[in-house]
py3Dmol code that shows the C-alpha trace and the ligand (Angstrom):
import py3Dmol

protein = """\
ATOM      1  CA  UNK A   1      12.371 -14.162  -7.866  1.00  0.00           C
ATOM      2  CA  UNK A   2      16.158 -14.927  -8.413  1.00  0.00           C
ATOM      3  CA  UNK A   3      18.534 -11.825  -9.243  1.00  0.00           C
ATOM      4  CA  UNK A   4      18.637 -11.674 -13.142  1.00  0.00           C
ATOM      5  CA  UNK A   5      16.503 -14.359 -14.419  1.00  0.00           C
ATOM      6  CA  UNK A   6      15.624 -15.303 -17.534  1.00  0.00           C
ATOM      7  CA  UNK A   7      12.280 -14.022 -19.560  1.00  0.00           C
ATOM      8  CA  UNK A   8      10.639 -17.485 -19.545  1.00  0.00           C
ATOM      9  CA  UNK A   9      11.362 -17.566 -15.092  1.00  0.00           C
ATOM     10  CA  UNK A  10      10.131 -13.939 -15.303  1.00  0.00           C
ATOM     11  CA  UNK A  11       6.477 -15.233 -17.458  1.00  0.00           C
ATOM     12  CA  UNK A  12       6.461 -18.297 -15.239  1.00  0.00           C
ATOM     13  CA  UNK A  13       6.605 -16.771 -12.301  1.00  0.00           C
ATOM     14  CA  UNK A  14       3.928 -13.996 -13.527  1.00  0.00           C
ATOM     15  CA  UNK A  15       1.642 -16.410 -14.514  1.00  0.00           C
ATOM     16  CA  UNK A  16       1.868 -18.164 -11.058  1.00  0.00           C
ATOM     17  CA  UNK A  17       1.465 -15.258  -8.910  1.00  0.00           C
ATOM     18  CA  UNK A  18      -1.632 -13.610 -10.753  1.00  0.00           C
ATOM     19  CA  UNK A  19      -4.955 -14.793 -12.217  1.00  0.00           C
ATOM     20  CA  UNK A  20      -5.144 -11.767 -14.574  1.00  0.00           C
ATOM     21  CA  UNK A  21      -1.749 -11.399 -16.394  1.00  0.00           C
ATOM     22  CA  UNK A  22      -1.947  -9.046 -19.792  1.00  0.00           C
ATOM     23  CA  UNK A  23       0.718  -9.028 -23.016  1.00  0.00           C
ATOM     24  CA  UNK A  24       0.473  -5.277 -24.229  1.00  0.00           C
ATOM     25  CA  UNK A  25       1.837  -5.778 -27.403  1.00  0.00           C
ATOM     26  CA  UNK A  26       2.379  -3.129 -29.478  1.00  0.00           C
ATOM     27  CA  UNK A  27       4.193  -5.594 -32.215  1.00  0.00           C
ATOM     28  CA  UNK A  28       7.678  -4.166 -32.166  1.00  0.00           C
ATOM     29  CA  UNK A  29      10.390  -6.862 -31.876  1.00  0.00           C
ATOM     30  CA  UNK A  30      10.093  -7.321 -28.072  1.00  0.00           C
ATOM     31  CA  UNK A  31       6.760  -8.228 -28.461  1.00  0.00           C
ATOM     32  CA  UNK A  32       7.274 -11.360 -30.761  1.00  0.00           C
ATOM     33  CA  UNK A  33       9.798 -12.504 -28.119  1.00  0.00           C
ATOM     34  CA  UNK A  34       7.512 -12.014 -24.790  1.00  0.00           C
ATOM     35  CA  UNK A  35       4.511 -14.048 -27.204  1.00  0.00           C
ATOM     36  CA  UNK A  36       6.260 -16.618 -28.307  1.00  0.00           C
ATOM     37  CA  UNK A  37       8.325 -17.481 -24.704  1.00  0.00           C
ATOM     38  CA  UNK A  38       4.442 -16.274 -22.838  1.00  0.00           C
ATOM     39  CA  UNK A  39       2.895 -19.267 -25.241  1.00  0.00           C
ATOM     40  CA  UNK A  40       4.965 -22.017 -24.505  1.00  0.00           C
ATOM     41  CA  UNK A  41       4.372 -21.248 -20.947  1.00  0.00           C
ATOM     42  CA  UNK A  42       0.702 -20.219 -21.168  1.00  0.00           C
ATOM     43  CA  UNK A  43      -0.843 -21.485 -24.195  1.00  0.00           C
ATOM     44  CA  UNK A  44      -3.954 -19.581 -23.504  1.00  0.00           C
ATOM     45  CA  UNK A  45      -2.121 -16.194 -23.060  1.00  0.00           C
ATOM     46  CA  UNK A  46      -4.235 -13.033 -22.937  1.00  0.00           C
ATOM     47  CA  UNK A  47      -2.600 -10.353 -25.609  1.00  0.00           C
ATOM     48  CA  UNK A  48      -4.158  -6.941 -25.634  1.00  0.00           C
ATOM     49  CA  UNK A  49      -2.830  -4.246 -28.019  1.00  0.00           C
ATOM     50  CA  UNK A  50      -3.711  -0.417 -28.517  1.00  0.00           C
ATOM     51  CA  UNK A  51      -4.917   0.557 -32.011  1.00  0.00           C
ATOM     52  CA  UNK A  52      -4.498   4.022 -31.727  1.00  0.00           C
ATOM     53  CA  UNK A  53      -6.611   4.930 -35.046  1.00  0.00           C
ATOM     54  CA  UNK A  54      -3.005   6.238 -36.496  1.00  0.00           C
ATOM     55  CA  UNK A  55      -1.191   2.714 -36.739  1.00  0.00           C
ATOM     56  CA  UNK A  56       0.993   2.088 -40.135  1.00  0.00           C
ATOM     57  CA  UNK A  57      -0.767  -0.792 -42.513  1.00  0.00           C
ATOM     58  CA  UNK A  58       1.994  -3.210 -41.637  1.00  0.00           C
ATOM     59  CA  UNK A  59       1.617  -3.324 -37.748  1.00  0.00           C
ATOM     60  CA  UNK A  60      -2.165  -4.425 -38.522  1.00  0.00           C
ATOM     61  CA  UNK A  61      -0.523  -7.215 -40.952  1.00  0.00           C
ATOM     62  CA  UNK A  62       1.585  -7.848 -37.889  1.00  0.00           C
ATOM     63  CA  UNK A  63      -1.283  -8.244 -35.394  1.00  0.00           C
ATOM     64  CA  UNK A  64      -2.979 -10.927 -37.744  1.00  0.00           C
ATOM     65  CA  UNK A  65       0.321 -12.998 -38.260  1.00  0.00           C
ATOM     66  CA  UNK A  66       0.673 -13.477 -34.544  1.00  0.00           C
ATOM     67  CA  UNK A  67      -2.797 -14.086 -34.282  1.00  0.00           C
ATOM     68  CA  UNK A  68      -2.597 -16.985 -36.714  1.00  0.00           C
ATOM     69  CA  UNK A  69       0.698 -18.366 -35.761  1.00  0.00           C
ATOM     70  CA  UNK A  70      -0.450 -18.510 -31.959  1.00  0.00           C
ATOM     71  CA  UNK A  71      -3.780 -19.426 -32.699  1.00  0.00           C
ATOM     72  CA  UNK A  72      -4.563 -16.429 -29.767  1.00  0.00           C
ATOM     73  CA  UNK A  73      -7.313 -13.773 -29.467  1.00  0.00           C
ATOM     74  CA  UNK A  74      -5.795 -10.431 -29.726  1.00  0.00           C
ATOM     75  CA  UNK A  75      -7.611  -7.904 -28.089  1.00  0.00           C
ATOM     76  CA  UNK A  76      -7.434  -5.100 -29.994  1.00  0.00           C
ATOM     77  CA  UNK A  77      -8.567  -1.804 -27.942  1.00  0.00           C
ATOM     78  CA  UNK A  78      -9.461   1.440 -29.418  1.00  0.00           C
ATOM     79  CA  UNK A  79      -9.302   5.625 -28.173  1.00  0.00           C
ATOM     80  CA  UNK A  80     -12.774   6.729 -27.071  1.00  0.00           C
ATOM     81  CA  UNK A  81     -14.531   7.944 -30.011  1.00  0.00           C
ATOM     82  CA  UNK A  82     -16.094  11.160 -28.698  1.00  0.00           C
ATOM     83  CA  UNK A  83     -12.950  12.020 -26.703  1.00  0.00           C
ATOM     84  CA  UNK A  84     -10.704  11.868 -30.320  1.00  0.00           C
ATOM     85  CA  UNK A  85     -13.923  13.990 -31.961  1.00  0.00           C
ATOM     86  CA  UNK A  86     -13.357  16.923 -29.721  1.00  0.00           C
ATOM     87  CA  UNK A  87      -9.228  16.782 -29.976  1.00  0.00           C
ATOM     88  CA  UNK A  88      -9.604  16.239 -33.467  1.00  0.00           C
ATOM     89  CA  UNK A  89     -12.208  19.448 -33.375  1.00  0.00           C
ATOM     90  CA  UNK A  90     -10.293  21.805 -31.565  1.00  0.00           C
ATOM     91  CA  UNK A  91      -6.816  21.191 -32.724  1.00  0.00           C
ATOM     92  CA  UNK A  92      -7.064  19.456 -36.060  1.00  0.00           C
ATOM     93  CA  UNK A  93      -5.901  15.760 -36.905  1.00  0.00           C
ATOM     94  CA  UNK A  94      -2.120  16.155 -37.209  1.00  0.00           C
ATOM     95  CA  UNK A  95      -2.248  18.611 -33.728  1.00  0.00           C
ATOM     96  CA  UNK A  96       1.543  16.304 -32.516  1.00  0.00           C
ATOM     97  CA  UNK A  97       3.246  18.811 -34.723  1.00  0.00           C
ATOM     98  CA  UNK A  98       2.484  21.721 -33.773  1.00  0.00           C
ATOM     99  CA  UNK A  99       3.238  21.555 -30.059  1.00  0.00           C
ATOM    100  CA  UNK A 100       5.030  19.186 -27.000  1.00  0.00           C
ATOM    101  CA  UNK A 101       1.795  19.468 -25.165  1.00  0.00           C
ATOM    102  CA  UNK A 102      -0.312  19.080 -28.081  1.00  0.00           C
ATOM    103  CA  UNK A 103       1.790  15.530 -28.883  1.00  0.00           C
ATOM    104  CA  UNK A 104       1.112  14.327 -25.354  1.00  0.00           C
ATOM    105  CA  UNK A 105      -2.684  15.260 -25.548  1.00  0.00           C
ATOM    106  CA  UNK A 106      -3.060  13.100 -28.667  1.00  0.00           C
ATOM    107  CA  UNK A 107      -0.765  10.132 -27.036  1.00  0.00           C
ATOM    108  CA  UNK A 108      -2.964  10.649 -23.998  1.00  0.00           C
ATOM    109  CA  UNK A 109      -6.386  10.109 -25.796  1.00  0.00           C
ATOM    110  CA  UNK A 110      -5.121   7.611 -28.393  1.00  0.00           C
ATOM    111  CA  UNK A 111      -2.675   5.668 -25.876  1.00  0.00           C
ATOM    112  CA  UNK A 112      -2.693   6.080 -22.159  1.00  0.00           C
ATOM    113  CA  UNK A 113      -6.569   6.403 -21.235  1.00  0.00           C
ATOM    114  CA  UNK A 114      -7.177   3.374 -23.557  1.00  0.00           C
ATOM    115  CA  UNK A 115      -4.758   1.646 -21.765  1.00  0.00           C
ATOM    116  CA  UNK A 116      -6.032   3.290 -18.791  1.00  0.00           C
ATOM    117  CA  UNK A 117      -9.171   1.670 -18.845  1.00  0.00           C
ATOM    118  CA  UNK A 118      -8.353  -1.882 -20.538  1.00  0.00           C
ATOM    119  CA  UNK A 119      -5.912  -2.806 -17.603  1.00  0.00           C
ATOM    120  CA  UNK A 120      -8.806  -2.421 -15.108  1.00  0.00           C
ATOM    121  CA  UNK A 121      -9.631  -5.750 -16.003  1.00  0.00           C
ATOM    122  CA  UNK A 122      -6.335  -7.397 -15.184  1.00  0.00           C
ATOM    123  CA  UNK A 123      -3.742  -7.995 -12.546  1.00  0.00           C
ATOM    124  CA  UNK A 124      -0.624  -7.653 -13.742  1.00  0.00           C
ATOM    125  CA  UNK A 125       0.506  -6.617 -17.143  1.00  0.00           C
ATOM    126  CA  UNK A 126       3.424  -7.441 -19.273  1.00  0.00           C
ATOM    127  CA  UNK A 127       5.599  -4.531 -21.505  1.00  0.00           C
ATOM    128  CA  UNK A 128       8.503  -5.157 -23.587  1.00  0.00           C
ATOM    129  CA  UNK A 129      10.417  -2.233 -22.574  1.00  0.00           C
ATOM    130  CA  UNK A 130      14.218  -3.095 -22.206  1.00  0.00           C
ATOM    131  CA  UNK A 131      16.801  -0.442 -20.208  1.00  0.00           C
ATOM    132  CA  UNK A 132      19.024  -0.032 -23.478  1.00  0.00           C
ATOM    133  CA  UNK A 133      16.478   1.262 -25.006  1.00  0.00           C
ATOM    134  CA  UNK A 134      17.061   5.429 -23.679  1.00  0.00           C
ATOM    135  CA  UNK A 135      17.914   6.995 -20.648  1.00  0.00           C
ATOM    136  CA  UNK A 136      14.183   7.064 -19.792  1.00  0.00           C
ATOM    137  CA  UNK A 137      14.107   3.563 -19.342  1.00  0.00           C
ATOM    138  CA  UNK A 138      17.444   2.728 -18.222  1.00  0.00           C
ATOM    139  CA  UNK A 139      16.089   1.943 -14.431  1.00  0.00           C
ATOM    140  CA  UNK A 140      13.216  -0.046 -15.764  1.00  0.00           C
ATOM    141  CA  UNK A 141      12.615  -2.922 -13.008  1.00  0.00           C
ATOM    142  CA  UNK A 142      11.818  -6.609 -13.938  1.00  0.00           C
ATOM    143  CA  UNK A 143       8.510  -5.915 -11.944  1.00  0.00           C
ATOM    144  CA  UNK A 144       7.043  -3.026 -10.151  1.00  0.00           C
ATOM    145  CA  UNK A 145       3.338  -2.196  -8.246  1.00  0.00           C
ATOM    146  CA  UNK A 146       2.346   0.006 -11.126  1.00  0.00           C
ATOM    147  CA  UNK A 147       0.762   3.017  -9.122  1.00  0.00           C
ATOM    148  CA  UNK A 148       0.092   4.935 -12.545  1.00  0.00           C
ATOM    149  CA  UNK A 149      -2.828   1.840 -13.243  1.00  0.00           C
ATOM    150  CA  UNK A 150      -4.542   0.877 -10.045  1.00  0.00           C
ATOM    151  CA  UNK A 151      -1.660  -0.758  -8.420  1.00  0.00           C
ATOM    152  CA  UNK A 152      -1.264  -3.868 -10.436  1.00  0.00           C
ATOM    153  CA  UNK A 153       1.634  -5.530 -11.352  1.00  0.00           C
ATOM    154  CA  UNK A 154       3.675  -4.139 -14.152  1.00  0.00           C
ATOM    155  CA  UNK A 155       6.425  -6.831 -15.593  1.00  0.00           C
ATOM    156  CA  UNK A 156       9.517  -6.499 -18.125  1.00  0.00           C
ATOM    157  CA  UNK A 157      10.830  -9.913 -18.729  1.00  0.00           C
ATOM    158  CA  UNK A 158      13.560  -8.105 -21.483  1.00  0.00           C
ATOM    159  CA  UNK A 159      14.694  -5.468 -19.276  1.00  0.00           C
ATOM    160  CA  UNK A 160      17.926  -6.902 -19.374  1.00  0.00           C
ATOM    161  CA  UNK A 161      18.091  -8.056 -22.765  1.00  0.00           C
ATOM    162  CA  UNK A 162      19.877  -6.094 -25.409  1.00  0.00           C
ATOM    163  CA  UNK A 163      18.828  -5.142 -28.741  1.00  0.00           C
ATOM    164  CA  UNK A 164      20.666  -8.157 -30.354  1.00  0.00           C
ATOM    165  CA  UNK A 165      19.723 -10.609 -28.109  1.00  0.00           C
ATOM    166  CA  UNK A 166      16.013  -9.564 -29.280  1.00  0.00           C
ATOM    167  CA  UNK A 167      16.947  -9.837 -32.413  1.00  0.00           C
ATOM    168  CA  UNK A 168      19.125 -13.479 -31.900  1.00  0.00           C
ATOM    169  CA  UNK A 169      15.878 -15.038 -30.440  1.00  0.00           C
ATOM    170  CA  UNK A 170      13.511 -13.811 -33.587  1.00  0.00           C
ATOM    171  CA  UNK A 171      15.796 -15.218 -35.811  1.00  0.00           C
ATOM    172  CA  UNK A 172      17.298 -18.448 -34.100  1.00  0.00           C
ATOM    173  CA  UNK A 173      13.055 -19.082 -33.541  1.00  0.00           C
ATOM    174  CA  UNK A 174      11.966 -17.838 -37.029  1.00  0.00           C
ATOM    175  CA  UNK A 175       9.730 -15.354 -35.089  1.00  0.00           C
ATOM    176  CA  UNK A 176       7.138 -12.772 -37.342  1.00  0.00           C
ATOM    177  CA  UNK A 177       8.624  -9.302 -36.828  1.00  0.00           C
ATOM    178  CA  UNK A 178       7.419  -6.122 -38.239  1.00  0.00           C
ATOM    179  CA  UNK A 179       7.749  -5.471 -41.200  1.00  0.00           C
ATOM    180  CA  UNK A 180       9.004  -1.601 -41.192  1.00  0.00           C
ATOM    181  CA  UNK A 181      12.495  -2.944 -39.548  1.00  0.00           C
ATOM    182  CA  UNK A 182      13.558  -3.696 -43.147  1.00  0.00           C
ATOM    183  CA  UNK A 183      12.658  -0.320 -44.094  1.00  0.00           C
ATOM    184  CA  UNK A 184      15.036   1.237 -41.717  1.00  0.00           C
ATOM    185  CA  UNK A 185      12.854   1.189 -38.349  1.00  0.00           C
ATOM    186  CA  UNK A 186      14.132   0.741 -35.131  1.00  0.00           C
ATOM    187  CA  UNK A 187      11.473   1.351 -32.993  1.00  0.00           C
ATOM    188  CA  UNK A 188       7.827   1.458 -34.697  1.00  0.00           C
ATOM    189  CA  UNK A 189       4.950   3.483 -33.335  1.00  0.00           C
ATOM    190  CA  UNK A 190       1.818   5.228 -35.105  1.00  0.00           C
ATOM    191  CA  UNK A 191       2.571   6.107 -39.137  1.00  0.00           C
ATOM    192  CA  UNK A 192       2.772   9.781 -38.739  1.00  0.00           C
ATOM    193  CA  UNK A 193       5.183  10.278 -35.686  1.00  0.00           C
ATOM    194  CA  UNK A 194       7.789   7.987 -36.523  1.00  0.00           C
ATOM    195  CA  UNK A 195      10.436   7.770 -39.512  1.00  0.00           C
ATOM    196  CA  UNK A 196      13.053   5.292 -40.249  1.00  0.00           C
ATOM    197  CA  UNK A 197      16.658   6.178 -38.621  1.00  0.00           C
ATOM    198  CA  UNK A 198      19.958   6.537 -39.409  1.00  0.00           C
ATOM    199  CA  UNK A 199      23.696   4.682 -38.226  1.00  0.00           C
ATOM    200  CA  UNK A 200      24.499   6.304 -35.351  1.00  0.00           C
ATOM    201  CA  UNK A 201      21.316   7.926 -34.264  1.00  0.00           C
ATOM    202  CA  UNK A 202      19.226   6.238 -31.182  1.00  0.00           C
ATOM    203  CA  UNK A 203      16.824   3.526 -31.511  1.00  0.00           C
ATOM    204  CA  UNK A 204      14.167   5.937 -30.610  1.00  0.00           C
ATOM    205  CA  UNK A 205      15.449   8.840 -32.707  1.00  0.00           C
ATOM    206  CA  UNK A 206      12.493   8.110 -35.269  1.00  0.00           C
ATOM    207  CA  UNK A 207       9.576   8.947 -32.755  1.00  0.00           C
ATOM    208  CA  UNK A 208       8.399  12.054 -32.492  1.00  0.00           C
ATOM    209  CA  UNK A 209      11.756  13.249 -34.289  1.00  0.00           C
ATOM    210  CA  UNK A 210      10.588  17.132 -34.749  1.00  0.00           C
ATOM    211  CA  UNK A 211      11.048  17.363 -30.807  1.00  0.00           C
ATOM    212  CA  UNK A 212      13.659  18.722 -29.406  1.00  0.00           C
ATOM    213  CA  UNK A 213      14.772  18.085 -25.892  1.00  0.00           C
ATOM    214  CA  UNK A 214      11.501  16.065 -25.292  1.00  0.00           C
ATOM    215  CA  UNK A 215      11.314  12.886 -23.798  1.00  0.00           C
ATOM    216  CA  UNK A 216      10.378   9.991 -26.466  1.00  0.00           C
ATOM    217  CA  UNK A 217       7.499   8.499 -24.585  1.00  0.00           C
ATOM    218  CA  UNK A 218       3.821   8.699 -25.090  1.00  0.00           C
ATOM    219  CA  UNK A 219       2.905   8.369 -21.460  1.00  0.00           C
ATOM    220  CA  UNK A 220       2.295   4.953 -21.278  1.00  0.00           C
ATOM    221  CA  UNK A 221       5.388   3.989 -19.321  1.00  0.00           C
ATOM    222  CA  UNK A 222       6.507   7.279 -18.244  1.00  0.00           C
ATOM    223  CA  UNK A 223       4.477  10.217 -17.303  1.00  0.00           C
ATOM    224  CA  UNK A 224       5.339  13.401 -15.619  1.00  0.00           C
ATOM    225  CA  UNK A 225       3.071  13.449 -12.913  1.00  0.00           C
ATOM    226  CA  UNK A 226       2.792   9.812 -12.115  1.00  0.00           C
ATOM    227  CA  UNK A 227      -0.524   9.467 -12.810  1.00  0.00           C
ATOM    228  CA  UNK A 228      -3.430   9.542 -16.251  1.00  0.00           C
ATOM    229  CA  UNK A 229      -4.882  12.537 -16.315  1.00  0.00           C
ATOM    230  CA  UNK A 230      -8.531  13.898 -16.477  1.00  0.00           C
ATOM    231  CA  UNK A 231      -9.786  14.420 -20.034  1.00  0.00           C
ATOM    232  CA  UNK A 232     -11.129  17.865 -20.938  1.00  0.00           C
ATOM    233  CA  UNK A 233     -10.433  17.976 -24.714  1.00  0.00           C
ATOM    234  CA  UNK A 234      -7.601  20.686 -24.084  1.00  0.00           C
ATOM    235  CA  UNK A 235      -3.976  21.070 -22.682  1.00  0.00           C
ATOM    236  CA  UNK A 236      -2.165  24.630 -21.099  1.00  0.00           C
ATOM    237  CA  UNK A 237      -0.036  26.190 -23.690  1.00  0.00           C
TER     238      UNK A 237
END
"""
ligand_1 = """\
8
SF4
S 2.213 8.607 -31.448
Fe 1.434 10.410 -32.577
S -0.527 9.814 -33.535
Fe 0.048 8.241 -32.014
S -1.060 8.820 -30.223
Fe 0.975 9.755 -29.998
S 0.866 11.801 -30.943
Fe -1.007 10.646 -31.529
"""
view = py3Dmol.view(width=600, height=400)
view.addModel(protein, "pdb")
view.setStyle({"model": 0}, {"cartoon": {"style": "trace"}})
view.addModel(ligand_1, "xyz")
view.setStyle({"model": 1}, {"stick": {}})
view.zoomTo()
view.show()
């Protein structure tokens, strides 16, 4: 691949190097920009999205205006029931507030082992994470082995891209975008762990905003240890 290349070169190239490419959507603005670019390039794109059981109303309205725009299956993939019954048992529904290590046990059974076990099917997937989004994210590479799920390819085609180029192509293109961005949102996750934000705070000030001095990611892209972790219905204090 050339040094800096565009989105569409990025998709092109994915698309030519593995059978098995995934869109994880999770409908924020990056992901009307990889669909639309991944369509026009592969009209019979594979989009796969995590419905976490604690998703706002309008990112489900979302998920069936790209569906009918595209004319595309998403595939929508859900937490393990049983393993949300016993979280849900031992620490109660709303267990992200009362804890760090509580939040990342309910991103872990909602988010990461879903995703866990949906890219087993695939090989290569594609994120819309961008470097300007936080200092978590600033290294992000345009594509990576992702050790963290089986080895498989893990691309960024917006790494590069600033939030107003996003924004540029959605409206230049007439893209759907979620609907909480008029509300205030600048980065959209599940209803009760994000808020709209404010001039001057970050992008991702809205997630998780009770924490202090924690990072703002579920697990999905970043996790401490590298790797998913085994499921026993608990986390160390
Ligand atoms: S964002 Fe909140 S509700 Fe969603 S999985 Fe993470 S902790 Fe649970």
């Amino acid at each position: 691949m050339i040094a800096n290349p565009e989105p569409e070169e990025v998709l092109r190239w994915a698309y030519e190097n593995f059978n098995r490419v995934a869109i994880v959507a999770s409908f924020q603005a990056e992901s009307s920009v990889i669909i639309d670019i991944a369509s026009r390039v592969r009209p019979d794109l594979s989009v796969l999205t995590l419905d976490t059981g604690r998703l706002p109303q309008e990112t489900h309205d979302m998920i069936d205006r790209v569906r009918e725009r595209y004319r595309i299956e998403v595939q929508v993939v859900h937490p393990d029931a049983e393993e949300v019954r016993q979280v849900v048992s031992q620490h109660g529904i709303n267990l992200f507030y009362n804890s760090p290590d509580l939040r990342r046990l309910c991103c872990d059974v909602r988010k990461s082992r879903p995703l866990d076990g949906a890219l087993r099917g695939y090989d290569a997937w594609v994120t819309g994470v961008r470097r300007e989004q936080s200092a978590t994210r600033a290294e992000t590479p345009i594509f990576t082995v992702d050790e963290q799920h089986h080895g498989i390819a893990k691309i960024a085609p917006l790494a590069t891209w600033s939030k107003g180029q996003v924004w540029d192509y959605i409206r230049a293109n007439h893209l759907p975008y979620h609907a909480l961005y008029d509300q205030g949102y600048t980065s959209i996750g599940c209803a009760p762990c994000t808020r709209a934000t404010s001039a001057g705070e970050d992008e991702r000030a809205g997630r998780w905003w009770w924490e202090q001095n924690e990072l703002k990611e579920c697990g999905i892209h970043y996790s401490p240890d590298g790797r998913p972790r085994p499921f026993n219905g608990s986390r160390d204090q």
